[in-house]
VOBA-1610 file (N, C-alpha, C; in pm, whole numbers, padded with zeros to 5 digits, always signed):
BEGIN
Unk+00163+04063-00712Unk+00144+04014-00575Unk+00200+03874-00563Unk+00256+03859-00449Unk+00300+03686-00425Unk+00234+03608-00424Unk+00155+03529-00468Unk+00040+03463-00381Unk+00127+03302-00338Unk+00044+03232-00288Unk+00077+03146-00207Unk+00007+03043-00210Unk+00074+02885-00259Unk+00020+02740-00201Unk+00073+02626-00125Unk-00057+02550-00098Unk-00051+02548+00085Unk-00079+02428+00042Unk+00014+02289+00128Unk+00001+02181+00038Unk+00010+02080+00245Unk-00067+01985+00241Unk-00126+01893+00334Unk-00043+01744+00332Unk+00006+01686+00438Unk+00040+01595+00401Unk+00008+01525+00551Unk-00027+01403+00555Unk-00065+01326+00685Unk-00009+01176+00662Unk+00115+01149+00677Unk+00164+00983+00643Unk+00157+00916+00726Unk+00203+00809+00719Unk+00234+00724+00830Unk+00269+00793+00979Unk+00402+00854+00977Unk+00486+00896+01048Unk+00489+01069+01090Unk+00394+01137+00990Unk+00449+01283+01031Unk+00305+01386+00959Unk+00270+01494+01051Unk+00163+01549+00973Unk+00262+01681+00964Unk+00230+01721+00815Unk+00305+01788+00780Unk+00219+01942+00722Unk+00263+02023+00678Unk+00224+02148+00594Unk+00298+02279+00524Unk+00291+02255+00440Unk+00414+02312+00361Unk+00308+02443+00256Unk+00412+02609+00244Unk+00354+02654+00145Unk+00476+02734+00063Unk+00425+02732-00065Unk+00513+02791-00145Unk+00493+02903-00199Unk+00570+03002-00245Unk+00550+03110-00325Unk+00517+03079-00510Unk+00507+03221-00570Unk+00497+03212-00692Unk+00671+03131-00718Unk+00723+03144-00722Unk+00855+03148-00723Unk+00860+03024-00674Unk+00817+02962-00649Unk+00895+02792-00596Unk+00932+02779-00497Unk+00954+02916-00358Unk+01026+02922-00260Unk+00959+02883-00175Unk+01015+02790-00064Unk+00957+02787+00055Unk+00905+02883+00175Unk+00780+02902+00165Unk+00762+03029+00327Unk+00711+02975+00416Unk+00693+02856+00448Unk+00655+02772+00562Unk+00668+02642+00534Unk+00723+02571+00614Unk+00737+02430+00627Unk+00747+02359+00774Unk+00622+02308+00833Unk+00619+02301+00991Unk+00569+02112+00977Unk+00656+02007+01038Unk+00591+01899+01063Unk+00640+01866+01199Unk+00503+01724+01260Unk+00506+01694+01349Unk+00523+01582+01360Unk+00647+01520+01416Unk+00627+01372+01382Unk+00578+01297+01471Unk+00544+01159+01410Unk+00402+01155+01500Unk+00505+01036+01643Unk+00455+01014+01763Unk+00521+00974+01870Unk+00489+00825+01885Unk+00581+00779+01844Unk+00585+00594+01875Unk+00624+00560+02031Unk+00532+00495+02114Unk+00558+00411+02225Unk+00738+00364+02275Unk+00785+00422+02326Unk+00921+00317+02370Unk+00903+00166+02375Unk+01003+00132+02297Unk+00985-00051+02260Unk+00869-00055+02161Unk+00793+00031+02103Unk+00705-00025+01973Unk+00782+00001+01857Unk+00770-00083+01767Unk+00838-00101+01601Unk+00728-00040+01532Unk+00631+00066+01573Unk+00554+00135+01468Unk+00431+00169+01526Unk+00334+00230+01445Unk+00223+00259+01461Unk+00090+00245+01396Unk-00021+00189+01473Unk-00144+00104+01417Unk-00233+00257+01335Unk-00276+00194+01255Unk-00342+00360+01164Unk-00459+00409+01249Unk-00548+00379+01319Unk-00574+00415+01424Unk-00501+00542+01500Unk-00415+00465+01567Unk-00319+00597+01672Unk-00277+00675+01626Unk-00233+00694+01429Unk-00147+00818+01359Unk-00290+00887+01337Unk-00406+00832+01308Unk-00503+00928+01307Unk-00562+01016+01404Unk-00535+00968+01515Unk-00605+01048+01612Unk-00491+01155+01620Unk-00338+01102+01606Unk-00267+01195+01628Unk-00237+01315+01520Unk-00285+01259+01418Unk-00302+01405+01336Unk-00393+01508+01300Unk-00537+01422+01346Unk-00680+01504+01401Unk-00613+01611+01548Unk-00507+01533+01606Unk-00442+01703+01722Unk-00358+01752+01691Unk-00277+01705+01573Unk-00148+01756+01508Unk-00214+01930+01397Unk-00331+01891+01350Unk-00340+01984+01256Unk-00364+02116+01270Unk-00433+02120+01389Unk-00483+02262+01400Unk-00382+02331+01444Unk-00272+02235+01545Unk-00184+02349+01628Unk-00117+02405+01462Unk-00079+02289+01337Unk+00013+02346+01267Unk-00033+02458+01169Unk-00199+02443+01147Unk-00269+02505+01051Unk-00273+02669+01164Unk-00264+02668+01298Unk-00245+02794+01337Unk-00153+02877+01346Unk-00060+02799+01356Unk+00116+02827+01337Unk+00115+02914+01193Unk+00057+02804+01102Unk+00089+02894+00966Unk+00004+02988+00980Unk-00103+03006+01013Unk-00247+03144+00991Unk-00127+03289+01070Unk-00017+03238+01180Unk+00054+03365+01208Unk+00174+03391+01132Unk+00160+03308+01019Unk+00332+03345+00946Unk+00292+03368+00782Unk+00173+03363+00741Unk+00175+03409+00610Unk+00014+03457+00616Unk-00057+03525+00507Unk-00153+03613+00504Unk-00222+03505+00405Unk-00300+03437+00488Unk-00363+03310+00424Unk-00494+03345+00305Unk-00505+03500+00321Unk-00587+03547+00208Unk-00520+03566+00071Unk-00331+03549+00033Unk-00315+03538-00066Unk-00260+03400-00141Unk-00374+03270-00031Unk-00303+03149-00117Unk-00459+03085-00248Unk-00327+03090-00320Unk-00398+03036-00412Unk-00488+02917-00465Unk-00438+02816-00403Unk-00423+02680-00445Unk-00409+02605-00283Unk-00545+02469-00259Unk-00471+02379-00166Unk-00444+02254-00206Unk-00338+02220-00165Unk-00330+02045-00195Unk-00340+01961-00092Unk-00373+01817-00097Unk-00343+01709-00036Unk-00296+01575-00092Unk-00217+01526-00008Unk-00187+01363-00016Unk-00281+01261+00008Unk-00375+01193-00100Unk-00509+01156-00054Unk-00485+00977-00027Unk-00353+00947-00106Unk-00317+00806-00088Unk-00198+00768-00098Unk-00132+00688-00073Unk-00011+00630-00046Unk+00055+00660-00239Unk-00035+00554-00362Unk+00028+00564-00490Unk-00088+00640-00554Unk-00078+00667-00682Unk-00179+00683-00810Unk-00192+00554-00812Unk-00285+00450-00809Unk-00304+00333-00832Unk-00470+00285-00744Unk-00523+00200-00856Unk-00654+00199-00818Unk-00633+00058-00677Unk-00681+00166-00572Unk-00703+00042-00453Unk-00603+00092-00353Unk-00544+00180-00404Unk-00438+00243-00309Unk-00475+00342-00195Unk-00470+00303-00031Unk-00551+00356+00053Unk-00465+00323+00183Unk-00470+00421+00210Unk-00438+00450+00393Unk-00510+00570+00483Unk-00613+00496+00623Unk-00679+00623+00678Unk-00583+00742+00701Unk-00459+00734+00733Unk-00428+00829+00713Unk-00432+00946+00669Unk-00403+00933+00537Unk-00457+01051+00440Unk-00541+01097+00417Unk-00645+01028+00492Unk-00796+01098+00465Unk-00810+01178+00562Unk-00747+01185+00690Unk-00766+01313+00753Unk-00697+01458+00671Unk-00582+01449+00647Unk-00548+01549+00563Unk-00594+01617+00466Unk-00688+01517+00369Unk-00757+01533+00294Unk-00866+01581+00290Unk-00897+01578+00368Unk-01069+01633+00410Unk-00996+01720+00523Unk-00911+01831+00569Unk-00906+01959+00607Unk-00864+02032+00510Unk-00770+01979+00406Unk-00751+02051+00293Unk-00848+02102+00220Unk-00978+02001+00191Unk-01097+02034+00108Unk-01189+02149+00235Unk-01179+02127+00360Unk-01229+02201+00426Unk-01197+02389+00417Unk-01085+02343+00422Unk-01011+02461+00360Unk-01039+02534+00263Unk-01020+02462+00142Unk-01041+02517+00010Unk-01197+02616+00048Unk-01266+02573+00063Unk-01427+02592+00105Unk-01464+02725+00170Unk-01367+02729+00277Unk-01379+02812+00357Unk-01291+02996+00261Unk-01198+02917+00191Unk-01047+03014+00144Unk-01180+03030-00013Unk-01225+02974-00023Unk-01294+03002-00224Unk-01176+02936-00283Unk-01073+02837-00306Unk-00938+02814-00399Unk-00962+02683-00380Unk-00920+02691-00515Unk-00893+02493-00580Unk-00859+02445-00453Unk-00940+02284-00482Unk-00899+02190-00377Unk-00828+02077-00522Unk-00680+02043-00513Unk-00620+01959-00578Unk-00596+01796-00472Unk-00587+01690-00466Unk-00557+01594-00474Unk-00426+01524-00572Unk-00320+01487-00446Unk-00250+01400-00566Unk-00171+01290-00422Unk-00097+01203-00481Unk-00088+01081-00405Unk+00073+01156-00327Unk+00091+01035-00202Unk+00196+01094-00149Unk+00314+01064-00215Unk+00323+00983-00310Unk+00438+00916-00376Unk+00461+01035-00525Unk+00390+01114-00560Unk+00405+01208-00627Unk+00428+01358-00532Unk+00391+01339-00394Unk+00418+01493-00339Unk+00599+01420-00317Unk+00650+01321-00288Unk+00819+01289-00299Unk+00889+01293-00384Unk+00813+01256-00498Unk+00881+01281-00685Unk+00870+01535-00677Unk+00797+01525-00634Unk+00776+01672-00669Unk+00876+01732-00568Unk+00883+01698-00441Unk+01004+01770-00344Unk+01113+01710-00405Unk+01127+01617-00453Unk+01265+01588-00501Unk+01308+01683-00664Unk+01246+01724-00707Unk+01262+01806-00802Unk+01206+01950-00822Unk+01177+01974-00741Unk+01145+02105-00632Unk+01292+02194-00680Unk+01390+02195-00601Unk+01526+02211-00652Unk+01637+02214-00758Unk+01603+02148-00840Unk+01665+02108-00949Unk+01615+02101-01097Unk+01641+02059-01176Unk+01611+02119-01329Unk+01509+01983-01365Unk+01473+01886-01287Unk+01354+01755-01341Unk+01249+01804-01360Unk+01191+01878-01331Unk+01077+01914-01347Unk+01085+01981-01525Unk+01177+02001-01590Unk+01199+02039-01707Unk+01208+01886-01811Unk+01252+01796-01739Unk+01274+01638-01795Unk+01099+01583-01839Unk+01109+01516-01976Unk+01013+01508-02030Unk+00988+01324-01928Unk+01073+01276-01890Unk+01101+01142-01830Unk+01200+01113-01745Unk+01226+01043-01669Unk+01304+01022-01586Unk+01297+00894-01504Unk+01367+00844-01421Unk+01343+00722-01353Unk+01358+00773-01213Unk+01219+00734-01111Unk+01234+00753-00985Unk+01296+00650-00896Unk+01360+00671-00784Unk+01383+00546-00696Unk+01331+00575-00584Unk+01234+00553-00512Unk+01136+00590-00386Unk+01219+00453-00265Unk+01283+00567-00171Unk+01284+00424-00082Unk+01272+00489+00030Unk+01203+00420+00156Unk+01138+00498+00277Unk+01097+00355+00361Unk+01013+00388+00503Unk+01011+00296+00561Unk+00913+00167+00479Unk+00828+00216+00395Unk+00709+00118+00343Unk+00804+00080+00187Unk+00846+00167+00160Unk+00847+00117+00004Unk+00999+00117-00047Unk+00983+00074-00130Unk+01160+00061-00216Unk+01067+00000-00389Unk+01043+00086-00453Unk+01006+00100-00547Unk+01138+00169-00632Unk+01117+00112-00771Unk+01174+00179-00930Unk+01042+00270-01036Unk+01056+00390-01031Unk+00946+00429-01147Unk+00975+00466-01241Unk+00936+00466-01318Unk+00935+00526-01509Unk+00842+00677-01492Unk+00872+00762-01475Unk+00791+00863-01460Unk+00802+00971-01613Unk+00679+01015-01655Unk+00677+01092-01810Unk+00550+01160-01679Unk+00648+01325-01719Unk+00619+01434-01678Unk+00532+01529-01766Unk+00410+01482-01750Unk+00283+01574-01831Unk+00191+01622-01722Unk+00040+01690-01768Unk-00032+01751-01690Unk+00017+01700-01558Unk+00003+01627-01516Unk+00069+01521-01382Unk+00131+01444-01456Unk+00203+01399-01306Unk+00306+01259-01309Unk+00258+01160-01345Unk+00269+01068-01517Unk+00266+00934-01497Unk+00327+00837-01454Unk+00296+00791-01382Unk+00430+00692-01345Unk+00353+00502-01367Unk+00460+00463-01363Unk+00467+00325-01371Unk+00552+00245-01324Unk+00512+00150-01205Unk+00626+00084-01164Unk+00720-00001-01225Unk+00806-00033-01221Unk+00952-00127-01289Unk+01021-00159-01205Unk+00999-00125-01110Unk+01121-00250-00998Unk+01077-00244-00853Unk+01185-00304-00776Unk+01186-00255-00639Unk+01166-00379-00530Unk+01124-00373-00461Unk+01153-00519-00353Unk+01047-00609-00378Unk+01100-00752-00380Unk+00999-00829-00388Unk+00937-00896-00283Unk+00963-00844-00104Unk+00938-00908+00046Unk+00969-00751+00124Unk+01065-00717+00203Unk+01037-00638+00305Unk+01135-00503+00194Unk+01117-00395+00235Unk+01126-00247+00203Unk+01319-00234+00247Unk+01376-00120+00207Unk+01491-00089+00277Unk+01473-00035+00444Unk+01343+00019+00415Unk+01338+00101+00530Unk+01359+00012+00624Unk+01246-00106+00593Unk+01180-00176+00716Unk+01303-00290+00752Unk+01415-00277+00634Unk+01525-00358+00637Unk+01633-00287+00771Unk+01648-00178+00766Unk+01717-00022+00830Unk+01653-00050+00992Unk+01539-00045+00960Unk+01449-00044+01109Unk+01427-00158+01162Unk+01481-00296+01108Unk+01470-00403+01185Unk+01605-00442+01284Unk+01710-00403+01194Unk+01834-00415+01215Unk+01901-00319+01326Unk+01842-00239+01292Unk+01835-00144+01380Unk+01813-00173+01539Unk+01690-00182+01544Unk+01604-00242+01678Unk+01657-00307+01725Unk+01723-00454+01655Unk+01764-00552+01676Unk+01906-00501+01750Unk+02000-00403+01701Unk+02094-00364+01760Unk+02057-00252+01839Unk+01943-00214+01942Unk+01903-00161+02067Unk+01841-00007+02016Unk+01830+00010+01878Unk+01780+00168+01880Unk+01671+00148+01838Unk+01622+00289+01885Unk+01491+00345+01913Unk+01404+00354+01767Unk+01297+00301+01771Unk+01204+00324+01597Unk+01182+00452+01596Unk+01190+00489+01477Unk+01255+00460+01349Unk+01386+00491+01384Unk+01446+00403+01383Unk+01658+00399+01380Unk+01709+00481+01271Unk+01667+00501+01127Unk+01770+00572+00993Unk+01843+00636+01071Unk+01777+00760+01096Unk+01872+00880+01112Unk+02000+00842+01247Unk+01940+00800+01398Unk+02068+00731+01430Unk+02191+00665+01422Unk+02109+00576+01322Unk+02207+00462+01244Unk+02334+00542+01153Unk+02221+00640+01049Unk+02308+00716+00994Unk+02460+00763+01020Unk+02451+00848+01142Unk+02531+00910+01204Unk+02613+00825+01275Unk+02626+00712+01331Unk+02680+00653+01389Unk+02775+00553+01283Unk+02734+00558+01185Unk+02763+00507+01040Unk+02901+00538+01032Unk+02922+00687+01032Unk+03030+00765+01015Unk+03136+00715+01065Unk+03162+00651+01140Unk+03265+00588+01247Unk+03328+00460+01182Unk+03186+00380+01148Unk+03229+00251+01081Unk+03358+00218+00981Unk+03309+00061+00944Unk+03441+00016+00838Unk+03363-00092+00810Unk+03369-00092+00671Unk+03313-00171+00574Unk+03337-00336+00590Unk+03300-00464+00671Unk+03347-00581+00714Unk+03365-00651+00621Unk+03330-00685+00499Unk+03309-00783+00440Unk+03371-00747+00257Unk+03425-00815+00201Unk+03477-00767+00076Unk+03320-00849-00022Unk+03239-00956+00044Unk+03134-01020-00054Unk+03020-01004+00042Unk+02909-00927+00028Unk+02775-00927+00094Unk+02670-00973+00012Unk+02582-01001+00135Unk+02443-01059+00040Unk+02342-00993-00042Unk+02383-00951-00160Unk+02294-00829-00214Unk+02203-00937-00357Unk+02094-00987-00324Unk+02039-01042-00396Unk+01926-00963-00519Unk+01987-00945-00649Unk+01885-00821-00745Unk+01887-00912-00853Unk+01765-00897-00908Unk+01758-00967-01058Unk+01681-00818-01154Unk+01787-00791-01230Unk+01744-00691-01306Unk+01692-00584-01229Unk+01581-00569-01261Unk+01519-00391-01106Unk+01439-00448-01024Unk+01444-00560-00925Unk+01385-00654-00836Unk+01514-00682-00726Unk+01478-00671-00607Unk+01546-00702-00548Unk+01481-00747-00411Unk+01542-00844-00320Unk+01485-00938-00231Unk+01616-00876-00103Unk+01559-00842+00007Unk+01642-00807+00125Unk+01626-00891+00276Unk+01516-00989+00235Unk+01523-01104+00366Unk+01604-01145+00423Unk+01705-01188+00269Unk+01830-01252+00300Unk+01939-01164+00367Unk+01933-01065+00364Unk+02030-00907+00375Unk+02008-00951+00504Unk+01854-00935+00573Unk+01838-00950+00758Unk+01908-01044+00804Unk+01855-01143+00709Unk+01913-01329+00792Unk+02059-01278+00825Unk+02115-01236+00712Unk+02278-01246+00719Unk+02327-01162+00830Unk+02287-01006+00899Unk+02327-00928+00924Unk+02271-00965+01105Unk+02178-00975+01125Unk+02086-01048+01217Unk+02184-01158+01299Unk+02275-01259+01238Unk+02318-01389+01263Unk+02467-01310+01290Unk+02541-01217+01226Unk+02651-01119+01259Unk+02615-01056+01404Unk+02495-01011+01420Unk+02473-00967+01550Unk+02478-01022+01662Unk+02384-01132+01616Unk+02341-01266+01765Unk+02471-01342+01758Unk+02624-01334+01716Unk+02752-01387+01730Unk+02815-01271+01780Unk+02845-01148+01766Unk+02834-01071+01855Unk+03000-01038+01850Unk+03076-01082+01717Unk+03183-01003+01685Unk+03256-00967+01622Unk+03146-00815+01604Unk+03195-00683+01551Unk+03108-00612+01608Unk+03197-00471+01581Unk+03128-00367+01672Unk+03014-00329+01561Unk+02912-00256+01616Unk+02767-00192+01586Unk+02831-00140+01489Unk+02927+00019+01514Unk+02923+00073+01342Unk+02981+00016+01212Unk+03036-00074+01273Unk+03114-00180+01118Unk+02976-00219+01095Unk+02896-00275+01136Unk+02772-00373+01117Unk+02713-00267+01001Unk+02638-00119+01059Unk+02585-00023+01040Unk+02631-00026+00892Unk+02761+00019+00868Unk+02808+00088+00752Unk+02835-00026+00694Unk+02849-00160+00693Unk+02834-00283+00605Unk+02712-00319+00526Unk+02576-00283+00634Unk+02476-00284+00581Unk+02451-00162+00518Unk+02492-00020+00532Unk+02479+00093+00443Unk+02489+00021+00234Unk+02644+00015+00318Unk+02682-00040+00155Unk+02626-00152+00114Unk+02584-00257+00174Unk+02479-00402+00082Unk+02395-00310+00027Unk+02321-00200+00095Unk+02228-00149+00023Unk+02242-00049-00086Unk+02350-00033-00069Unk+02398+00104-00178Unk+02423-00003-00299Unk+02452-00142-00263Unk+02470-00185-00407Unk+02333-00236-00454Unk+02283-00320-00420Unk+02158-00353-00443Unk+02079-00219-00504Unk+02041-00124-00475Unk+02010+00019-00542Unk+02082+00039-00629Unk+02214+00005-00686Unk+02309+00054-00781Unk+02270-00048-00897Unk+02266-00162-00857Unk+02225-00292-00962Unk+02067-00227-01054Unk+02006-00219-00927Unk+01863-00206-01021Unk+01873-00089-01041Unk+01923+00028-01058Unk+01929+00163-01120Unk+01982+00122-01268Unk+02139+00067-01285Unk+02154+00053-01346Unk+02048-00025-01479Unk+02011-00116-01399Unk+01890-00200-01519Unk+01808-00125-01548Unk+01736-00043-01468Unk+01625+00067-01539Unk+01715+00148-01631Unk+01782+00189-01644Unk+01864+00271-01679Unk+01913+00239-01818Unk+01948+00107-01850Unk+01974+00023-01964Unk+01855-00023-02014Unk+01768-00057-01932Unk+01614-00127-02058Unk+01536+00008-02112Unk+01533+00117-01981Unk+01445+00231-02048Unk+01529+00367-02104Unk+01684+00338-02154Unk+01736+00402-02186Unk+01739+00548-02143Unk+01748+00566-02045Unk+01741+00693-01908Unk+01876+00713-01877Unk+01910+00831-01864Unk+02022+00873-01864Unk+01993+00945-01650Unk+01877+00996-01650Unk+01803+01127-01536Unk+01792+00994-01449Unk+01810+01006-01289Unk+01767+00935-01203Unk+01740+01021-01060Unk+01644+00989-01042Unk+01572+01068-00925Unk+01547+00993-00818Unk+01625+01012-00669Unk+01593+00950-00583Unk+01547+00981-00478Unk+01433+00961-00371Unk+01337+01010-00305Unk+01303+00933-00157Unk+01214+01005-00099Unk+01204+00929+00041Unk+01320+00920+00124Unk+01236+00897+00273Unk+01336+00923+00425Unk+01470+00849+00398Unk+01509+00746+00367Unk+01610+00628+00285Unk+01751+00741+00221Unk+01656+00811+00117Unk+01768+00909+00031Unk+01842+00999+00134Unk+01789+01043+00237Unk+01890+01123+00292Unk+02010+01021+00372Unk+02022+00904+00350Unk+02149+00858+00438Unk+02263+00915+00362Unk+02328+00957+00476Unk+02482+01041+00389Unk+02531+00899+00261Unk+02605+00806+00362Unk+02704+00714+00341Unk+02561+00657+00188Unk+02451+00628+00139Unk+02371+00584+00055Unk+02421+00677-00042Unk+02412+00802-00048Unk+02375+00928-00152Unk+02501+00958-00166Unk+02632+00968-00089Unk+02758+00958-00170Unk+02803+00790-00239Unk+02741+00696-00147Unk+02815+00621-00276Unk+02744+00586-00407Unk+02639+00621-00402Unk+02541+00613-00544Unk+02579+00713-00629Unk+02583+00804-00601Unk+02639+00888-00666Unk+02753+00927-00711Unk+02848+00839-00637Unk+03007+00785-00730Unk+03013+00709-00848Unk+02921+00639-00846Unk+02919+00508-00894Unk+02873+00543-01027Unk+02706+00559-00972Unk+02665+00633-01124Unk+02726+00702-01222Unk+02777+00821-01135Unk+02846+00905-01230Unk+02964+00841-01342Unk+02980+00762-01290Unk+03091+00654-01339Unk+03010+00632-01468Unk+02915+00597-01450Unk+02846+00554-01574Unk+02725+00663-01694Unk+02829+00808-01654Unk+02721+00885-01695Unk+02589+00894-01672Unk+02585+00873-01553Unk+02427+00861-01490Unk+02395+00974-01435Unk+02303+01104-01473Unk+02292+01232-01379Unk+02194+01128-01280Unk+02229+01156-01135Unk+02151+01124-00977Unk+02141+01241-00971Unk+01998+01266-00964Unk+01982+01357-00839Unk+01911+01327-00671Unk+01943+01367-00565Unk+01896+01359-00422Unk+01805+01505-00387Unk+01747+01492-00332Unk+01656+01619-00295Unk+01724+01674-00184Unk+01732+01785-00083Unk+01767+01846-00002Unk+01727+01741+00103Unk+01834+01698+00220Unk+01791+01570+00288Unk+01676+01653+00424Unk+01607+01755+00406Unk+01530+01793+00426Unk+01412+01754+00381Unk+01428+01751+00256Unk+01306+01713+00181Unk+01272+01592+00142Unk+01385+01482+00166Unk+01391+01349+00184Unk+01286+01285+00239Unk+01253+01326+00359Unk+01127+01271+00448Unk+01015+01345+00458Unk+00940+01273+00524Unk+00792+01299+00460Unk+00747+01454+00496Unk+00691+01529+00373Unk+00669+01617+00393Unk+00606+01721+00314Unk+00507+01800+00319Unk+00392+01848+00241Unk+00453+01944+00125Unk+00562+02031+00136Unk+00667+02094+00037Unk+00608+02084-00113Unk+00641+01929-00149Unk+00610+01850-00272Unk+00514+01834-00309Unk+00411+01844-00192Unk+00266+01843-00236Unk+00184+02004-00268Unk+00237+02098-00237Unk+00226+02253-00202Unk+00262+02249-00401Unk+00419+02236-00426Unk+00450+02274-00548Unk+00303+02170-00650Unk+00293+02044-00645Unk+00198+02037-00748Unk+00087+02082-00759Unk+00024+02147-00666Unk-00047+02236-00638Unk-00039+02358-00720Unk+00078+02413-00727Unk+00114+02507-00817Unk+00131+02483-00951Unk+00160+02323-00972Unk+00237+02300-01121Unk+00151+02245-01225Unk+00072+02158-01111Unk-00016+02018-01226Unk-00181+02043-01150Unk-00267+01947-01252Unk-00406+01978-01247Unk-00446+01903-01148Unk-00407+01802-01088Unk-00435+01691-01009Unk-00531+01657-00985Unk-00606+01583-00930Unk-00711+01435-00913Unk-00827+01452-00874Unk-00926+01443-00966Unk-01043+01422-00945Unk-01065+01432-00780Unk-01175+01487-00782Unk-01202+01508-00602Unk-01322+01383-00590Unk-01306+01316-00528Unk-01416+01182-00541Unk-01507+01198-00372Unk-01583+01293-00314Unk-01623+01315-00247Unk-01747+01267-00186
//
């Protein structure tokens, strides 16, 4: 028989629900992303909660008509932002507590694991990491721009080693953005409009010390290009693509050389920029570096990753 797990995810930005087969395959994947104000740069945790206390049921009914919810096995949730003691967003606790509601109601494991491991798990969802005894993650999204050391046992250990020391790529993407008239969250706009561009500058401000890197200066610079006002938007766009493709290339490389890692895994809404994920992946390869990118589907936030550890690993104490 097939059976089936059903994995919860409630972030910042999107309530999600994802289930998988024995087989690893996707048979449902439904998210809602959550609706930012015209002219707001984000949302207070407050307003994503209420909006995923109305987000869930429509999606938890959606799925009750597309799979036979009496053969899932296993539920998961995203209960916190990291594995790390102190690590907390209300967010996730709505998700978390319908998942356990669930379990209750279904008789099947209620698992727990963090959202930064349901992104390591969709990102290797696809591909042969999940066979890697270690690997190095690169998480970059609107909150975070993290480096991990991840050793793949019962669960993911991970340990941080790099990543920004002031504002995120994302929040680097989404300032610059705004600032040049688009709508929050800008990536995916920006993205596409990218395509057009031309690279301005032969020296940009890409400030990295070993797997640390600082992007304040990236705004100041790109910010002060804007408010002078000549060059066009997609040169800007795809100038700042590439500051960031190097800055990510610097500190890959350093993880890469201190923890002698050959595997690099890169994750979060960030990884799906086209113009990011082909030039990292030139580069690397250059240096015998296997990159892998997840399906830019699975890039952003989304329960998929949390469904498979559900299936794979024992995950987290239920602290109820």
């Amino acid at each position: 028989m097939n059976n089936y797990y059903l994995g919860i995810d409630t972030s910042a930005y999107t309530t999600s629900i994802g289930v998988i087969d024995n087989n690893g395959e996707i048979v449902f994947d439904k998210r809602n992303v959550l609706k930012v104000k015209e002219g707001e740069k984000g949302l207070r945790q407050q307003e994503a909660v209420f909006q995923h206390i109305n987000n869930l049921p429509i999606l938890i009914s959606e799925m009750t008509k597309n799979i036979d919810v009496a053969k899932i096995r296993t539920i998961s949730a995203s209960s916190k932002p990291r594995d790390i003691e102190g690590s907390y967003m209300p967010v996730f606790v709505v998700g978390k507590e319908q998942a356990f509601i669930l379990s209750k109601i279904l008789n099947v494991p209620f698992k727990e694991f963090s959202h930064q491991e349901g992104h390591i798990s969709a990102g290797v969802l696809s591909n042969c990491f999940m066979e890697r005894n270690r690997f190095i993650a690169v998480h970059l999204s609107g909150g975070t721009t993290e480096l991990l050391y991840v050793e793949n046992n019962a669960n993911f250990e991970i340990k941080l080693i790099g990543g920004t020391l002031d504002i995120s790529v994302g929040q680097l993407i989404d300032r610059i953005g705004v600032k040049l008239g688009f709508k929050f969250p800008c990536g995916k706009e920006m993205d596409s409009i990218s395509q057009k561009g031309n690279i301005l500058f032969s020296k940009v401000p890409v400030s990295t010390e070993k797997t640390w890197a600082n992007f304040s200066g990236t705004e100041n610079f790109f910010v002060k290009h804007i408010e002078a006002n000549k060059f066009g938007t997609n040169d800007i766009i795809k100038t700042l693509f590439y500051t960031i493709g190097l800055s990510i290339l610097n500190m890959v490389l350093a993880a890469c050389s201190e923890y002698d890692i050959d595997d690099v895994l890169i994750i979060g809404g960030v990884a799906s920029n086209s113009f990011i994920r082909d030039f990292i992946t030139k580069d690397l390869n250059k240096y015998n570096i296997n990159v892998v990118f997840p399906n830019k589907e699975l890039c952003s936030d989304n329960a998929i990753g949390t469904a498979y550890l559900g299936k794979l690993k024992n995950g987290h104490v239920w602290r109820k």
